[in-house]
N, C-alpha and C positions, 0 to 999 in steps of 0.2 A: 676410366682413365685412358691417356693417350699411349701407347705400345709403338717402339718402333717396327714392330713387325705389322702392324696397322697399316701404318704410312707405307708399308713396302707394296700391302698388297693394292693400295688405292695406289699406288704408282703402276703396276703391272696393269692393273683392270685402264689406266688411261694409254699407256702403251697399244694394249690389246684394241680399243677402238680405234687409237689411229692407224693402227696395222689394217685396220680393218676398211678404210676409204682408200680412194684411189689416191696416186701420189700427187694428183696437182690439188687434191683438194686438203690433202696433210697437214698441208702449212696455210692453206688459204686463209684460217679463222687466226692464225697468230700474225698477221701480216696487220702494219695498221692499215684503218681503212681511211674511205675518203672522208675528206671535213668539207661539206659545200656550203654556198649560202644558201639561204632561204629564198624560198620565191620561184622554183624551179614548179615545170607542170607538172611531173611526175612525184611533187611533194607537197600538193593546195592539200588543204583543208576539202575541198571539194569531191579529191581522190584519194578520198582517205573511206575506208570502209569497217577500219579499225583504230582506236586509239586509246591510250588508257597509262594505269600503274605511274604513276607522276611523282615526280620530287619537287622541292623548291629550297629558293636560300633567299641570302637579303643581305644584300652588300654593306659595309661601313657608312656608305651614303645614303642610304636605303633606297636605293635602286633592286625592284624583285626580280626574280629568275627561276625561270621553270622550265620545267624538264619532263617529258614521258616519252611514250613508242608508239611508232602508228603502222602501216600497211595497208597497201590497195588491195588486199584480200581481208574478210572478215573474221580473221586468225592469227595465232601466233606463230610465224613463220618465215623461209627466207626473204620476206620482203620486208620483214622488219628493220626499220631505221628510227634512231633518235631525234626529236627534235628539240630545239633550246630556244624559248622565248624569251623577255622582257618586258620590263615599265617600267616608266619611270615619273608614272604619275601614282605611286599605292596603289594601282589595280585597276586604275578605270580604265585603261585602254594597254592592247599588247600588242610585239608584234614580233614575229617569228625570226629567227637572224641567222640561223647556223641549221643544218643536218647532217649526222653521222649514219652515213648511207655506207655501209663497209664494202658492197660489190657489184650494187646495183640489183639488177636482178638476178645476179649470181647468189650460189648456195648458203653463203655468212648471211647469220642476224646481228643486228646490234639491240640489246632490250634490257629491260630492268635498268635504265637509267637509275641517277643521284645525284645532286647537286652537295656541296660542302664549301662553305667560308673555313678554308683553315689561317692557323693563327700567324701564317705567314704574309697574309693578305691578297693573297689569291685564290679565286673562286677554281673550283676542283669540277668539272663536270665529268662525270664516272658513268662507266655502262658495262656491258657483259656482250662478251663477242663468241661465238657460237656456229655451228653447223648441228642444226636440229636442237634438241633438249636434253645433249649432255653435259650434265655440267661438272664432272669430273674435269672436262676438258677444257671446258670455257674460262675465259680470262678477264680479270678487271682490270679497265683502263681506266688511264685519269687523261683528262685536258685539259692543263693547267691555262687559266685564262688570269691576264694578269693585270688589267682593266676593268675590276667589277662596277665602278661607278659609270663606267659610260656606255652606251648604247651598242659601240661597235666592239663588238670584243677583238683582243688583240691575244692570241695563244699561242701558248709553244706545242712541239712536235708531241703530238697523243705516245702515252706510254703505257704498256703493259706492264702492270702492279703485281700481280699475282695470278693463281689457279684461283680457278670459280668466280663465285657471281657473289656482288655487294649490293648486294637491295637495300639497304638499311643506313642511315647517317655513322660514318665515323664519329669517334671523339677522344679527345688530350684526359689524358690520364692527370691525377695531381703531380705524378714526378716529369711529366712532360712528354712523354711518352704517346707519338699517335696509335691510335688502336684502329681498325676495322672488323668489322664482322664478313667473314667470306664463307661461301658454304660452296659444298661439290656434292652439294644436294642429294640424292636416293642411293644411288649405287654404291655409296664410300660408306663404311662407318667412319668417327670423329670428321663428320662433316662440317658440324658446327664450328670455325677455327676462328680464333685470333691473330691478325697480321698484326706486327709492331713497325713501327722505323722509330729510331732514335737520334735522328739527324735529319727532324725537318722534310721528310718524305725524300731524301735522296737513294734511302736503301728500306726493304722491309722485307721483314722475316717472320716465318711461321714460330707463334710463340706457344699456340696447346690448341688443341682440338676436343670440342664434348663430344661426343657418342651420346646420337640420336638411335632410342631403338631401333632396330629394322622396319617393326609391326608398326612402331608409331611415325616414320620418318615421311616428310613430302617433301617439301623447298627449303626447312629450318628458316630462313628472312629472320635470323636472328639480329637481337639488338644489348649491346652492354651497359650497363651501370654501373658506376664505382660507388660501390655504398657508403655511408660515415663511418663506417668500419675499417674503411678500405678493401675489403672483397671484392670481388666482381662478379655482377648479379648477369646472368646469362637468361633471356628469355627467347624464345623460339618457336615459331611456327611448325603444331603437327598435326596428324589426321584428327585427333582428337582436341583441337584447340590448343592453348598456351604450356609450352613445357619450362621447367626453370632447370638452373644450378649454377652454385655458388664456388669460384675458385680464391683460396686463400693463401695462394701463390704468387699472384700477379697474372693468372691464366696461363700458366704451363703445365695443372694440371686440373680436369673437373671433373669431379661425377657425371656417372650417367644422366641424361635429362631425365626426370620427375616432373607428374602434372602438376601445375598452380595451381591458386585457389582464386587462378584470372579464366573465369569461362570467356569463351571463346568461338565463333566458327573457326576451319582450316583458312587462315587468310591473313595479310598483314596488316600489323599492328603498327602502332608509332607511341614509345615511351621516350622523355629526355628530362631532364632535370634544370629547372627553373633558375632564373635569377633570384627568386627567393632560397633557393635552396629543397625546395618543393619540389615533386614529381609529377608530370604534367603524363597521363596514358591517353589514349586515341583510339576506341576499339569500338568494336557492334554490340551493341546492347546494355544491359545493367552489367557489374560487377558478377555477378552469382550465376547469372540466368546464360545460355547458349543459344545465339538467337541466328538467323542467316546474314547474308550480307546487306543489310540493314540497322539504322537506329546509330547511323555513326553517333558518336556518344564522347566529349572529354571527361576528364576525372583529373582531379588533385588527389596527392596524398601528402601530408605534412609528419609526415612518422616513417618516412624511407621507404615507403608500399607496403606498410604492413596493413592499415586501410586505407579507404580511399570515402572520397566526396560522393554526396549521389550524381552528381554529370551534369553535363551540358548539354543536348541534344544539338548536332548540328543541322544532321539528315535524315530522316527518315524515313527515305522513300526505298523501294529495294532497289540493290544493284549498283548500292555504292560502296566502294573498299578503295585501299590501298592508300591511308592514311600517311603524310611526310609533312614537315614544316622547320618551324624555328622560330623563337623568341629572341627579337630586337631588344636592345641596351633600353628602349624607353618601356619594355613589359610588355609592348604587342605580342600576341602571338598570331602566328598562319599557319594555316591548315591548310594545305592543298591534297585533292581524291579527285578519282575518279566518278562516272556516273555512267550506265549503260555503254559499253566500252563498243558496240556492234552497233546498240540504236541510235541515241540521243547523242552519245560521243563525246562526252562534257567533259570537260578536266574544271575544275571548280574549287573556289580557296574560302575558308571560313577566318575570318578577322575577328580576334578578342581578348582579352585581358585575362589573366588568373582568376579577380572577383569576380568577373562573370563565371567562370567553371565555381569557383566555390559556393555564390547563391545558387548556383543551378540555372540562371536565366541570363539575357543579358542584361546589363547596370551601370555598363560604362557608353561612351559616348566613343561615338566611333566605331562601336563593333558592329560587323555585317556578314550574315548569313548567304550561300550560295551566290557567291560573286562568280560570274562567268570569266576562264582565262582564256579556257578555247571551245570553239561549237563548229564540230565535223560533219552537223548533220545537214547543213546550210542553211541555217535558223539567224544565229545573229554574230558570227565571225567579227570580231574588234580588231583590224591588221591596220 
């Protein structure tokens, strides 16, 4: 459970590293950064040596939008910057429009993008702004972009949401209420936290934090469910694969994380809940089995996760993770991951319906495996 004396000491340990850099660079990472356009030489596909962990959304129009991190070093580091695609043909062709380059090659990253259609009708592009891999200290922005059906986005001034890093799709609560999942990752305990706003994202507030063991903690990349119970199912990335717990408060107060009965590698997941009312998971391997970063895999569950479907195989090959998507009003779903994020470079979206994840194969028309959205290695780039 969450302690104010908790929250005191993850305040002092953030304190204590900013004590700890020099003064211009104190404030450097909460400064907002730059938003440029695309198409600059020091942001081709070309000079990219890194690229990967991807979001996506899909407009009221269905216009698609994607989102990951790249760098002209083969790491994750200060050269990290966001970038933000588009189509507006369903996927056959993209093309890059916006970078969130926070300093250029100064010491700020921008990484762990997110994209979010919230219900206000504006598309949310989100990222995590940093100097090195603290994320006690690191902040989640949004850029509220307020034109998702057309090609040129139009956005307002980027904001700082919160402490820590949002890897994971927000979602509306049934009383209305936005939720996010934000974590301040290894160093904090109740890392795992809930942001709320209840006015439309104008104000948000820390609503409860789970306590990730120490022994078991890495990134958390957790993600929310609001069960038919109405609880709130808490799932999280740890050393050991998938942790749960259940808050029957509204998320102001939750157990310790405890293992699932979701094997897992350390890596992120993507769970969301269907227009059927269904549960759609996105993970590596079977249900049971702990397999590496391979065997991307969907699942339905029609019983609120208590099981699930045998799968869909998306991917198979190793070296793909970082599962994100969203199901359109007509039942499509997309998948957008990664694929060798140093070689091959891929960012890559899977196109399908629920029926297909419940035969296990695909059965509708329309659905398409391994759609290219970008290729860094200079193979077959679609701009």
């Amino acid at each position: 459970m969450k302690t104010r004396s908790t929250f005191v000491v993850s305040a002092l340990s953030v304190f204590l590293f900013c004590a700890s850099l020099p003064a211009e660079e104190t404030e450097a990472f909460r400064k907002p950064p730059q938003i440029v356009a695309a198409g600059q030489p020091q942001h081709a596909t070309d000079n990219r040596a890194f690229q990967g962990i991807p979001s996506m959304s899909v407009s009221p129009g269905g216009r698609l939008w994607a989102t990951w991190y790249a760098g002209v070093t083969p790491s994750e580091d200060q050269n990290n910057y966001v970038v933000l695609s588009t189509s507006g043909d369903d996927g056959k062709t993209w093309q890059e429009v916006l970078i969130v380059d926070p300093d250029g090659d100064g010491p700020v990253r921008a990484y762990d993008p997110e994209l979010w259609m919230a219900p206000d009708g504006k598309l949310r592009l989100c990222w995590a702004q940093a100097i090195g891999h603290e994320g006690s200290v690191a902040g989640v922005w949004f850029l509220p972009i307020a034109n998702p059906d057309e090609a040129t986005p139009k956005y307002e001034a980027p904001q700082r949401i919160t402490d820590g890093i949002m890897m994971c799709k927000p979602l509306v609560l049934k009383s209305g209420t936005w939720a996010l999942p934000a974590s301040t990752w290894r160093k904090t305990d109740n890392s795992a936290r809930l942001i709320v706003s209840d006015d439309e994202g104008k104000t948000w507030s820390l609503q409860g934090g789970c306590n990730v063991p120490e022994a078991d903690r890495a990134f958390d990349e957790h993600m929310f469910i609001e069960k038919n119970d109405g609880n709130l199912w808490l799932l999280a990335r740890t050393k050991y694969g998938i942790g749960e717990s259940i808050s029957t408060d509204g998320g102001r107060t939750w157990p310790e994380l405890t293992p699932s009965r979701i094997a897992h590698p350390s890596a992120r997941f993507f769970i969301r809940r269907l227009n059927s009312g269904n549960l759609l998971l996105v993970k590596h391997g079977a249900i049971d089995k702990r397999t590496g970063r391979s065997h991307l895999t969907a699942f339905v569950s029609t019983d609120d996760g208590a099981t699930w479907s045998d799968g869909l195989l998306l991917d198979e090959r190793n070296s793909v993770s970082y599962p994100d998507g969203q199901q359109t009003e007509d039942g499509t779903i997309r998948i957008i991951y990664d694929f060798s994020r140093t070689g091959d470079r891929h960012i890559l979206m899977a196109t399908f319906r629920e029926e297909d994840v419940a035969a296990g194969k695909i059965v509708s028309p329309g659905a398409k495996l391994r759609q290219i959205v970008s290729d860094a290695s200079g193979g077959m780039e679609k701009q």
